[in-house]
C-alpha positions, 0 to 999 in steps of 0.5 A, a space after each residue: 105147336 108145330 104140325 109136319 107137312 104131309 104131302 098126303 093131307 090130313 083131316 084135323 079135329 078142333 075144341 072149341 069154347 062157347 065163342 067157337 074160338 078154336 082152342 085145340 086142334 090135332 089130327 084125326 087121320 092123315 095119309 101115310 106119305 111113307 110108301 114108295 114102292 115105285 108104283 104110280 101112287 105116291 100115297 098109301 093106297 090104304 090111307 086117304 090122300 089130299 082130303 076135300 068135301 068132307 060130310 058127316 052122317 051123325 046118326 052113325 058117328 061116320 065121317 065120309 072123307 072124298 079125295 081130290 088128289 094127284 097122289 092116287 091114281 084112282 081118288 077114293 070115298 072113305 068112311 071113317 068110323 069115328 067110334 072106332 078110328 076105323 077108316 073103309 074105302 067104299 068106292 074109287 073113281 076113274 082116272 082123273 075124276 074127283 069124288 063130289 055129292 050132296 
């Protein structure tokens, strides 16, 4: 199995048996690395970016997804809705700043 590099990152799902040994992995949600509109974010605005400190809040089935990336002006915190594929972005930092949190 060979994975394509995505300079835009890639979050991944992985089975695992009663071992916790890993015996499938694949993408859940990557970022889209075709878009060059010549704009200063090389990565779709509308998709994640170099994904980092990812949380859970299973009650919900939400996958909070934070960005540290040089590839968006301005990193973001997304949800991904894992009952539905459905990705928000519900907010941005400033210029240079990293999404982090307990």
């Amino acid at each position: 199995f060979f994975l394509e590099y995505n300079k835009c990152g890639c979050v991944y799902y992985l089975d695992m048996n009663s071992d916790f040994t890993v015996t499938k992995m694949k993408p859940l949600i990557c970022g889209n690395t075709l878009y060059g509109d010549g704009a200063d974010d090389s990565c779709d605005i509308e998709a994640i970016s170099n994904p980092d400190n990812l949380a859970l809040a299973p009650e919900h089935d939400i996958l909070f997804i934070p960005e540290d990336t040089p590839y968006h002006v301005n990193n973001a915190l997304w949800a991904f809705d894992l009952t539905n594929n459905e990705l928000t972005r519900i907010m941005t930092t400033p210029y240079e700043s990293e999404v982090t949190g307990r």
